[in-house]
C-alpha positions in Angstrom: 0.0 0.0 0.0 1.1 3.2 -0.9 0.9 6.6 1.3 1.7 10.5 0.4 5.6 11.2 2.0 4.9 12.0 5.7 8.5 14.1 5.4 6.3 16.3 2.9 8.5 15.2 -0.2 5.0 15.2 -2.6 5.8 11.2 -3.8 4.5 8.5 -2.9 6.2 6.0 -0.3 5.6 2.4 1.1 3.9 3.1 4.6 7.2 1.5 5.9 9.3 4.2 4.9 8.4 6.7 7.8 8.9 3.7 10.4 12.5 3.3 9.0 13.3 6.8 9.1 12.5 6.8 12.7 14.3 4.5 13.5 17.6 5.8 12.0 16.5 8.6 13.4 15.9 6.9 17.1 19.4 5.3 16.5 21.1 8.5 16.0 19.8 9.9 19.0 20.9 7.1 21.5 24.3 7.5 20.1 24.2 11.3 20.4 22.7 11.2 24.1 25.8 8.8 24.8 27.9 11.8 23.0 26.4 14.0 25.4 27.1 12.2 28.1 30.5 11.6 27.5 31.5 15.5 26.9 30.1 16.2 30.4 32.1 13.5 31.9 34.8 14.8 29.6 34.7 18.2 31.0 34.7 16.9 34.6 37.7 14.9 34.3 39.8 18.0 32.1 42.3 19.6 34.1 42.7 22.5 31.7 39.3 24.4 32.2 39.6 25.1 28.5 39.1 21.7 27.8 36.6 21.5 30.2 34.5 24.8 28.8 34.7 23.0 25.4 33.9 20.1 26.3 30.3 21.6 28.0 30.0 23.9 24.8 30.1 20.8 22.6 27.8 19.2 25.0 25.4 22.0 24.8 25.2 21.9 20.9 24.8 18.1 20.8 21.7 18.4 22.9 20.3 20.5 20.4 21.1 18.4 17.5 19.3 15.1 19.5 16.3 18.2 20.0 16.2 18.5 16.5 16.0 15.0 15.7 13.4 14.0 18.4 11.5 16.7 16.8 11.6 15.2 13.5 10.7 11.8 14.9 8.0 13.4 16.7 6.6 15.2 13.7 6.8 11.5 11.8 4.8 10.4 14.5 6.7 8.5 16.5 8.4 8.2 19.9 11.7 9.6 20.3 14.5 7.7 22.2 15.4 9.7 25.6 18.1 7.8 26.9 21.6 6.6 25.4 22.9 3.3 24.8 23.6 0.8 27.5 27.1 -0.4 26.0 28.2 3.3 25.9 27.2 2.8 29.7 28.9 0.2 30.8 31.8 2.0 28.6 32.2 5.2 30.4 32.3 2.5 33.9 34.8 1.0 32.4 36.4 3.9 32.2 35.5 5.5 35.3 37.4 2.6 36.9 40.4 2.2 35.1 40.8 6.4 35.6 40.4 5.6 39.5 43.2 3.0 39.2 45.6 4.2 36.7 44.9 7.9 36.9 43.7 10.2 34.5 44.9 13.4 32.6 44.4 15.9 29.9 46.0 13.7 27.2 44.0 10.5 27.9 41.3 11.9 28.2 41.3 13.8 24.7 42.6 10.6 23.3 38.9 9.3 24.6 37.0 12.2 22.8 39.1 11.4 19.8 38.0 7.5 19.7 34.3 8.4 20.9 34.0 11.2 17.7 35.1 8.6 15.4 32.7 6.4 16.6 30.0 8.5 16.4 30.9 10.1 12.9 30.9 5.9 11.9 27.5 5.9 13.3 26.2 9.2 11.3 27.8 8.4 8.1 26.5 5.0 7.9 23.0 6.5 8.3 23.9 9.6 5.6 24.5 6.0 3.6 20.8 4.4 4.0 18.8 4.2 0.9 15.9 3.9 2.5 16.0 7.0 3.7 13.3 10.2 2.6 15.0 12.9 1.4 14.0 15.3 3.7 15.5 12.8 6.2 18.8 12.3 4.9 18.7 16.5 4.8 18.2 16.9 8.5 21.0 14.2 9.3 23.5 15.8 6.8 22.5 19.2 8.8 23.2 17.5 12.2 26.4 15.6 10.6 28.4 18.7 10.1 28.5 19.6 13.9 29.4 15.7 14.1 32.4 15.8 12.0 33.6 19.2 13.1 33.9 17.5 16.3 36.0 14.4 15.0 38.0 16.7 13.2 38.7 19.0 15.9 39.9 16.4 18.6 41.6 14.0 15.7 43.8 17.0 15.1 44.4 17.9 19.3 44.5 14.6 19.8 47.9 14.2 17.2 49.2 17.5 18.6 49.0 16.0 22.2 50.6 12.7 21.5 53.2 14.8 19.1 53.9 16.9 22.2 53.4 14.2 24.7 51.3 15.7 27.2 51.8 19.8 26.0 48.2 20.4 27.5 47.9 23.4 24.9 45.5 23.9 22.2 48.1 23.6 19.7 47.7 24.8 16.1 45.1 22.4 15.3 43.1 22.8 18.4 40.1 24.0 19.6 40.9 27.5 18.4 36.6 28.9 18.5 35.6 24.9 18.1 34.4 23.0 20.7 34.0 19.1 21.3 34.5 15.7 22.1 32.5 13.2 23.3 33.6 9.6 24.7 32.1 6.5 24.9 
């Protein structure tokens, strides 16, 4: 059975399509709530309070891109994921333990943000990928995706500057210079 494009397109789609847009859609947004969440813990475990304020500016402007999705979802008529993934959970334990055992510092933890952006930008460009997509779908995630790879690109880059400098704790010249971000997993 065929049904007029929810997204407003003007064709004609299979009444699955919607349902498979949201749930990309609903996938994205558990990954970006885990983003979220792992800039804020990010930010707590910076020493440099630049990293830190960047870390809760990126934060900030991931919560509006899952808003912005959840909207969409919403507007497609379905229910939007509020709450992130349970591996990216049991992750950031992980984490929180080995940090309380081995100790943590500015380095490592960008080196997290690094690995958590390319995860993320994995998760985003696999979905920029999906045929099955409406256009006016794909559009919002290509939107969304530029805050996601500016992200990824921003910590890839402090991330080598660190490790080239072992430790420097500066911005560098590929740092956050106006950027923010980071998210880890």
């Amino acid at each position: 059975m065929l049904e007029p494009d929810p997204m407003g397109g003007g064709s004609a789609r299979s009444a699955g399509g919607s349902s498979h847009d949201i749930s990309v859609l609903n996938g994205l947004i558990e990954t970006t709530i885990d983003s979220v969440d792992g800039y804020r813990r990010s930010a707590q475990e910076a020493t440099n309070s630049r990293f830190s304020s960047a870390f809760l500016e990126r934060a900030n402007e991931r919560e509006q891109v899952v808003s912005q999705l959840r909207d969409a979802v919403r507007s497609m008529g379905g229910n939007p994921e509020d709450d992130g993934s349970v591996l990216a959970a049991a992750h950031r334990a992980f984490l929180s333990l080995r940090d309380k055992v081995t100790g943590s510092d500015d380095t490592a933890v960008i080196a997290e943000v690094d690995h958590g952006e390319t995860y993320l930008a994995n998760k985003w460009e696999a979905a920029l990928k999906d045929d099955g997509l409406s256009q006016q779908t794909r559009s919002l995630i290509q939107q969304c995706y530029d805050s996601v790879r500016e992200g990824r690109d921003t910590f890839r880059r402090l991330h080598e500057d660190m490790a080239g400098t072992t430790g420097a704790g500066g911005l560098g010249s590929g740092g956050l210079g106006g950027t923010t971000g980071g998210s880890t997993y």
